[in-house]
C-alpha positions in Angstrom: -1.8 7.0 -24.2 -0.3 4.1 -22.5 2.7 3.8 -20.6 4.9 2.7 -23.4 4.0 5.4 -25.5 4.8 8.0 -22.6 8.2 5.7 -22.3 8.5 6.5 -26.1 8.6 10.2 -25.8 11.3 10.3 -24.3 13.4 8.7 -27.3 11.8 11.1 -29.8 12.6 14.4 -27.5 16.4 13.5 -26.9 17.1 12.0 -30.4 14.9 15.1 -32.2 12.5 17.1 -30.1 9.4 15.5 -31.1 6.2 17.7 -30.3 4.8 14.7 -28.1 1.2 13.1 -28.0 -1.8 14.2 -27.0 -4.4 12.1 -25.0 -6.8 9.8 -26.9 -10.3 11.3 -27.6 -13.0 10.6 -24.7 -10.5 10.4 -21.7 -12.4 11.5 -18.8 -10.6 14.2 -17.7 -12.9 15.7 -14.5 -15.0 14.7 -12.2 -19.0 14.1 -12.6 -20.7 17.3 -11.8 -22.0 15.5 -8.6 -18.5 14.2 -7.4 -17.1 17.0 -7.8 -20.0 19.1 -5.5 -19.2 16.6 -2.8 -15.4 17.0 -3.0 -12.8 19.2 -4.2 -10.9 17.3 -7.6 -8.0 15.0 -7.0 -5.0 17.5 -9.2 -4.2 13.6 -11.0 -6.9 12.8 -13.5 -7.7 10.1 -15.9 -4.6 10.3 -18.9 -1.8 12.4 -17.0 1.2 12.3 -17.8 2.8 13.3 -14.8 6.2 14.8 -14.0 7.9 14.9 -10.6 10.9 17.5 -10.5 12.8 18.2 -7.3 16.6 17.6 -5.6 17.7 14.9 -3.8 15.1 14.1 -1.2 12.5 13.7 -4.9 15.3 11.7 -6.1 15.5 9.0 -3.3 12.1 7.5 -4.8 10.3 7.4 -1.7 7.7 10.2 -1.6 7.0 9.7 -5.1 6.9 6.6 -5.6 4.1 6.3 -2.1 2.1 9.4 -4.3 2.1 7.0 -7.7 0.7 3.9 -5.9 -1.7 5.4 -3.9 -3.0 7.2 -7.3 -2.7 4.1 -9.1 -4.8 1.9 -6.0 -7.4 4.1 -5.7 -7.8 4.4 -9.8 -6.4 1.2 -11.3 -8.7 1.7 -14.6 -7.3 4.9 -14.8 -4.5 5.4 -17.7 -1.8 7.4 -15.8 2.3 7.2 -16.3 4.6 9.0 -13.4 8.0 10.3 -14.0 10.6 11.2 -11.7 13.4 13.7 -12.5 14.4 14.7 -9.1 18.5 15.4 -9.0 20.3 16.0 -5.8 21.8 18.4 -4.8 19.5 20.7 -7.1 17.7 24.0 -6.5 15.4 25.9 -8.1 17.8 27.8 -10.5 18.6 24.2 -12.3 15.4 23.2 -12.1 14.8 26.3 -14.7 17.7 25.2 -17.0 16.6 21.9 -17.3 12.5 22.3 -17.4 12.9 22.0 -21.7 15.1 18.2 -21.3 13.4 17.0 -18.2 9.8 18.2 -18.0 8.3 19.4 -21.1 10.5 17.1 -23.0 7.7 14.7 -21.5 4.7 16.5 -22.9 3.4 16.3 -19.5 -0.4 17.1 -18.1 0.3 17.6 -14.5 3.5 18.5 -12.6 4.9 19.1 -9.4 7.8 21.2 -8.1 9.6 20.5 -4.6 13.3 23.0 -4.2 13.8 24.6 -1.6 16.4 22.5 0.9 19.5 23.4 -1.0 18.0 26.7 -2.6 17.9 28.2 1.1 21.9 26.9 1.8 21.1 25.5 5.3 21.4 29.2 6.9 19.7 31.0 9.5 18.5 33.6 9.4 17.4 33.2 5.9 19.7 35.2 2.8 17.7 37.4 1.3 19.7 36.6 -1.9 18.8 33.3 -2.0 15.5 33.6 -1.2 15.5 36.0 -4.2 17.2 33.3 -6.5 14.9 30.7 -5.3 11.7 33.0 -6.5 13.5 33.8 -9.9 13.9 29.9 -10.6 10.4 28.9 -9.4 8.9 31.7 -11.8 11.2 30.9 -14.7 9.8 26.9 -14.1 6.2 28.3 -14.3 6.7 30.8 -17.4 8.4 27.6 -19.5 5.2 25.4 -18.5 2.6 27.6 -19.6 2.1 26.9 -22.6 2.2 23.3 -22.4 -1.1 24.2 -20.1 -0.3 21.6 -17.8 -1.6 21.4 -14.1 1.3 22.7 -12.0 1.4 21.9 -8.4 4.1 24.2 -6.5 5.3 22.5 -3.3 6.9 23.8 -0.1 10.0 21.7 1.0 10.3 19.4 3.0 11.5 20.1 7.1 14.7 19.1 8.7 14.7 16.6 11.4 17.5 18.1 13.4 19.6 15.9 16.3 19.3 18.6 19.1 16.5 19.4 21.7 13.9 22.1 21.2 11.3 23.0 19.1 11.0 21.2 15.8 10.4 24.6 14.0 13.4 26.7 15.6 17.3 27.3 13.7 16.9 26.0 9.9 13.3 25.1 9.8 12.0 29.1 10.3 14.2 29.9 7.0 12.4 26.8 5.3 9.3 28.0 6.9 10.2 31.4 5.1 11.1 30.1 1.9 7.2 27.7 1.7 5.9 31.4 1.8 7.6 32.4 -1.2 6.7 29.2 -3.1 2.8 29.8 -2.0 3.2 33.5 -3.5 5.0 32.5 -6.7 2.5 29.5 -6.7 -0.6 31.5 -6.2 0.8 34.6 -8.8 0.5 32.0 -11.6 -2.4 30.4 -11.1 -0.9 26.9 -9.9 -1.7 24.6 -7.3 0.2 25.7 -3.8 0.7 22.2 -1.4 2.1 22.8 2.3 3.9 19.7 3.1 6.1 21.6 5.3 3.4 22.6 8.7 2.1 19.2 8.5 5.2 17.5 8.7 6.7 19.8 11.1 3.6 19.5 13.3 4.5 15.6 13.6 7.8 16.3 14.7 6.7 18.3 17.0 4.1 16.0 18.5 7.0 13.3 18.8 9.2 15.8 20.6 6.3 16.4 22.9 6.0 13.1 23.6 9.4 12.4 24.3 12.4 15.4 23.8 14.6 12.8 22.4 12.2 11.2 19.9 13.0 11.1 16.0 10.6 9.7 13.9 11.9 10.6 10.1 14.5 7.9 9.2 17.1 8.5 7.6 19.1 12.2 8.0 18.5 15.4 9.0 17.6 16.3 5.8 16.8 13.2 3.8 13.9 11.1 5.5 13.9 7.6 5.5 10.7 5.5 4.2 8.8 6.4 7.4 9.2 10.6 7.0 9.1 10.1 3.3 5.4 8.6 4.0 4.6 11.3 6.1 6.0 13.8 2.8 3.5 11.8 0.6 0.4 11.8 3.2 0.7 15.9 3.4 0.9 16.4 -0.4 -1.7 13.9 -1.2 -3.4 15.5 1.3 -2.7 19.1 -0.3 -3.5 17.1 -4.0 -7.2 16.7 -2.0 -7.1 12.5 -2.1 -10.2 10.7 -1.7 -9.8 9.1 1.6 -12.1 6.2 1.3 -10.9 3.0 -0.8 -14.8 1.2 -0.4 -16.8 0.6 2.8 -19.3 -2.2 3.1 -21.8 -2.6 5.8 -23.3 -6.5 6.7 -26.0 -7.4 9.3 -24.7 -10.2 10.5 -27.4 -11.3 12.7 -29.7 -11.3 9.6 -26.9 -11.9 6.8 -27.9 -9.4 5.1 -26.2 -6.1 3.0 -27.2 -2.8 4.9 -24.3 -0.4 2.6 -21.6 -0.8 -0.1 -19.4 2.0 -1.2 -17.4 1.7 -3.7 -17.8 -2.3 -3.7 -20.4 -4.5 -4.4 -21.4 -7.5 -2.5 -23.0 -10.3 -3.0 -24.0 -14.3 -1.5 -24.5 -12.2 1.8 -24.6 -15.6 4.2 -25.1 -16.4 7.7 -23.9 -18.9 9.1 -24.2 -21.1 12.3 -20.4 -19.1 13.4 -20.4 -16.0 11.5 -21.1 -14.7 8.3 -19.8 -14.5 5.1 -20.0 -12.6 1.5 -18.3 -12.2 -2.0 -17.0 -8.5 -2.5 -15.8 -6.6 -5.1 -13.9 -3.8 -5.0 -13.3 -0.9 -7.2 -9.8 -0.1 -5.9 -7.3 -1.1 -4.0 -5.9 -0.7 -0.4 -2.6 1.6 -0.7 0.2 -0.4 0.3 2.1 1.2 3.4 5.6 -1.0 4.3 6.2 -2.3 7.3 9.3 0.3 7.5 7.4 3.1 6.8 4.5 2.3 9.6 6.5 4.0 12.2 5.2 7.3 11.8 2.1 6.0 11.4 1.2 6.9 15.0 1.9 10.7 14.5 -0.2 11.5 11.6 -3.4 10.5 10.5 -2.0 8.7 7.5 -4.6 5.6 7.2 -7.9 7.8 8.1 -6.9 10.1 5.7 -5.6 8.2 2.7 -6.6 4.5 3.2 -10.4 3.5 4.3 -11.0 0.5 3.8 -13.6 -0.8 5.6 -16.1 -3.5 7.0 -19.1 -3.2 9.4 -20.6 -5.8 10.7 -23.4 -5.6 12.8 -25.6 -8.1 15.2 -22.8 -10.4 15.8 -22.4 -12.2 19.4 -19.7 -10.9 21.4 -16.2 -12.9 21.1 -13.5 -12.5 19.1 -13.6 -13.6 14.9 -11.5 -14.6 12.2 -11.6 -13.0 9.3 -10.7 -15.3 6.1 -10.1 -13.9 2.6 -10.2 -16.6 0.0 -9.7 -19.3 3.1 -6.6 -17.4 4.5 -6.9 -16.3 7.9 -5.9 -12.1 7.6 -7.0 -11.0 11.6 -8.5 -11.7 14.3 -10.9 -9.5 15.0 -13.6 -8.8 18.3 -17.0 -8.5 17.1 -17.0 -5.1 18.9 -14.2 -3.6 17.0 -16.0 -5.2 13.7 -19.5 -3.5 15.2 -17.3 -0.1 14.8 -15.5 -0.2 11.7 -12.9 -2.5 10.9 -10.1 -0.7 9.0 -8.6 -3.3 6.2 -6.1 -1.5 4.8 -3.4 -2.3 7.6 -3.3 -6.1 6.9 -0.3 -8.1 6.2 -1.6 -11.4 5.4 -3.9 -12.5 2.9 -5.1 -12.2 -1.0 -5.7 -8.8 -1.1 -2.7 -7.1 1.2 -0.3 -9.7 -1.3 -1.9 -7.7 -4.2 -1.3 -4.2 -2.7 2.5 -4.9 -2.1 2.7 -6.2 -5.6 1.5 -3.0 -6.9 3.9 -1.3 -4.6 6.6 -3.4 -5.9 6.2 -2.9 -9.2 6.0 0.7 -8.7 9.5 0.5 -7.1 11.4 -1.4 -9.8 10.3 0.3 -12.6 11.0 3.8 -11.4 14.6 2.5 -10.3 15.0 0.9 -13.6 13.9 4.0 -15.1 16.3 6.2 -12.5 19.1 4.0 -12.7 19.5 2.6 -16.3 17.7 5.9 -18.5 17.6 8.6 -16.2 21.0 8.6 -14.1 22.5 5.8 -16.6 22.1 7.7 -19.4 20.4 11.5 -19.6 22.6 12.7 -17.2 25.9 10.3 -17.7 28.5 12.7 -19.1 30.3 9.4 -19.7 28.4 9.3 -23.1 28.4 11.7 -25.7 25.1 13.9 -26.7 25.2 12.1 -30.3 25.0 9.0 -29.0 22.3 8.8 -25.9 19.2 8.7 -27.9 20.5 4.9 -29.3 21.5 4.5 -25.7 18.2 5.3 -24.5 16.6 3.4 -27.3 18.8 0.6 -25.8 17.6 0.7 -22.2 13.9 1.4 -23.0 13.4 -2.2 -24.5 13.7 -3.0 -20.5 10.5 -0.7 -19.8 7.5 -2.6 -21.2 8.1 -5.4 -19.0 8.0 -3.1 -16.2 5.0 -1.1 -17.1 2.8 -4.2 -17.8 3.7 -5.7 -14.2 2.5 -2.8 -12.9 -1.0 -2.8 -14.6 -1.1 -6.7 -13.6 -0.7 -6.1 -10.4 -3.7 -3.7 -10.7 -6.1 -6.1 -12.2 -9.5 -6.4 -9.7 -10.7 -9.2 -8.7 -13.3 -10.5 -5.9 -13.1 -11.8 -2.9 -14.9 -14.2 -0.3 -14.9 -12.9 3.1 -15.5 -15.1 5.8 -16.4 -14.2 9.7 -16.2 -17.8 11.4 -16.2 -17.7 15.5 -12.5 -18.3 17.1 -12.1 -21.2 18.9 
C-alpha cells in the first residue's frame, strides 16, 4: 500500500467505515533469521501503517515527526505511511473514546500510545483516582486494538522540565514516575511493547543540573519541550523501538587506496592520489537529519552514537589536516587522526548528502502539518462543520496530499557519491 492509498482510508472510514486494506502479498514483514540473531527487531517494519496517538506534546509534531524520518532514512525502500492524531490537552480516557475515528479508522499495523501529562493533573503526591482512570483508559485503548492485531507500543510520558533548583526527579516528576509504572504494567498485561522515555530523559536533565543548577536544556515549557527535548523524546523511544544505530561504515587504506570494509555501502574507484584519496560510495540509507535547533541537547545524550553512524575510516594517511569533498563541495575539514579513528558524517551541514537529509526532514514536516492543519484539526475535529459534510471536506483537502507524499519519497531516492580526501593547504 502506498501512501495515497493509506491517505485514502481515511475518506472511506469518515464518509462510511470502510473495512480498510490490507498489505500487498510478499511485503517483508521481519527480519532475516540472521538479522534478527544479531539484534532485537526494529517494532516499524516494511508496509506499516503507523498511528501516533497522544495529547499535546504528540500534537506539537516534533517527537514524531524526528521518529518518522529517522525510520524513513534508515529504510527509504521501505513502504511505510505515519499518522499523527495527538490532541492537546488529552488523556487517556479520550484517547479510549476516540480509538474507533482516530486509530483503527486507519487500519493501522503498528501503534503507539503516549498520556500521561494531563491524565496525572500536575499533582503531587499522585491521586490514586487518576492514576486509576489513567489505567481504565490505557486498557480500554488496548482491548479496541486487538483485534485489528496491530503492534502496540505503550509509552511512558514524557518529564517536566521544572524552573526551580533541585533534583530533576523531585515534586511532579515522582507522580509521572508513578504513573510510567502503570503504563509498563497495563503494557506488559497485554502483550504490547512497554518504551521508558521518561528515565532517559529525566537522567539528561539531571546530568545538566549537575553540570550547572541553573541549566535547562528542553526548549520550550515546563511541560512542552522545544525541538531540542523533543529530540531527546524521539532518541529514548527509538531507542525503546530498538533502532539500528549504524546508517553504513566504510573503511579505506589510504596509504595503499584500497577498500579494507563497507557496511551497509558499497564502494568503488578506491584511488590514491599524490594528496589524499578518494572513492565513489553508495549508500543504502540515509544520515537522519538532526536541526541545528535541536543539537543543543545533543551534548547530554548519546543521540548520534546511538541513532546516526555514519561513518568513514581512513587509514595510512600523513599527519595534517584534510578536506573532505562530496561531489566537489568542501563538507569538513578534517585531521587525518580523527579520520584514522572514525569520522562520524552524520553531523554535517554542508554538502550533497546533508542537503538531501534536511530535504527528507522537510518534507516530513510539511506534509504532517498539511495533514494536522488542513484534515486533521481543519476538518475531523472542526465542529465548525457538520458530520454530513466532512467526508466531501476531507475529500476536498486530500487532493493536497499526493504532492506531499511524493516529495517525501523524492527526497528518499539513493544516489552515489564521490568522496574526496585532498591535503589542506
Amino acid at each position: 500500500m502506498d501512501r495515497r492509498e493509506f491517505c485514502g482510508l481515511t475518506l472511506a472510514t469518515l464518509a462510511g467505515g470502510a473495512a480498510g486494506l490490507a498489505l500487498r502479498p510478499g511485503y517483508a514483514q521481519n527480519a532475516s533469521g540472521a538479522q534478527a540473531a544479531a539484534r532485537p527487531e526494529f517494532f516499524f517494519k516494511d508496509g506499516d501503517r503507523v498511528v501516533m496517538i497522544g495529547d499535546s506534546i504528540t500534537e506539537q509534531l516534533l517527537h514524531s515527526n524526528y521518529v518518522e524520518i529517522y525510520t524513513l532514512s534508515r529504510f527509504p525502500n521501505r513502504k511505510l505511511a505515519f499518522r499523527n492524531v495527538g490532541i492537546g490537552g488529552d488523556t487517556s480516557t479520550g484517547g479510549n473514546s476516540r480509538t474507533a475515528r482516530d486509530i483503527l479508522s486507519f487500519n493501522p499495523t503498528a501503534v503507539t500510545i503516549t498520556f500521561g501529562m494531563n491524565d496525572a493533573g500536575y499533582r503531587y503526591p499522585h491521586d490514586p483516582a487518576r492514576l486509576s482512570a489513567y489505567e481504565t483508559g490505557l486498557q480500554g485503548i488496548l482491548a479496541q486494538l486487538k483485534p485489528s492485531g496491530a503492534r502496540v507500543a505503550v509509552l511512558s510520558s514524557s518529564p517536566v522540565e521544572k524552573k526551580e533548583d533541585g533534583s530533576a526527579l523531585e515534586g511532579y516528576n515522582q507522580t509521572l514516575e508513578r504513573f510510567a509504572a502503570t503504563a509498563k504494567e497495563v503494557a506488559t498485561r497485554n502483550g504490547a511493547v512497554f518504551v521508558d522515555q521518561f528515565h532517559p530523559h529525566v537522567a539528561a536533565l539531571q546530568k545538566a543540573r549537575d553540570m550547572n543548577p541553573a541549566q535547562r536544556i528542553n526548549g520550550g515549557d515546563p511541560v512542552h519541550p522545544g525541538p531540542s527535548g523533543q529530540l531527546l523524546m524521539a532518541w529514548a523511544i527509538l531507542k525503546g523501538l530498538n533502532a539500528p544505530a549504524l546508517v553504513s561504515a566504510a573503511e579505506v587504506d589510504g596509504m595503499a587506496g584500497r577498500l579494507i570494509d563497507q557496511r551497509h555501502c558499497s564502494l568503488l574507484a578506491v584511488r590514491k592520489a599524490a594528496t589524499g584519496v578518494s572513492f565513489v560510495r553508495s549508500d543504502n540509507a540515509l544520515p537522519f537529519w538532526i536541526p541545528p535547533a535541536a543539537r543543543t541537547i545533543l551534548p547530554w545524550a548519546p543521540i548520534v552514537e546511538d541513532l546516526d553512524r555514519y561513518t568513514l575510516k581512513v587509514t595510512g594517511l600523513p599527519e595534517g589536516r584534510y578536506s573532505l569533498r562530496i561531489d566537489g563541495d568542501e563538507c569538513a575539514v578534517v585531521s587525518a587522526a580523527d579520520l584514522a579513528k572514525e569520522y562520524n558524517l552524520a553531523l554535517l551541514t554542508d554538502g550533497p548528502i546533508a542537503r538531501q537529509a534536511q530535504a527528507v526532514h522537510d518534507a516530513v514536516f510539511a506534509k504532517n502539518k498539511y495533514y494536522h492543519d488542513q484534515i486533521f484539526r481543519g476538518v475531523v475535529l472542526n465542529n465548525a462543520i457538520p458530520g454530513d459534510m466532512k467526508a466531501a471536506a476531507i475529500e476536498e483537502r486530500m487532493q493536497g496530499m499526493p504532492a506531499l507524499e511524493q516529495a517525501v519519497r523524492d527526497a528518499l531516492t539513493l544516489r552515489p557519491h564521490r568522496f574526496e580526501l585532498v591535503r589542506a593547504a
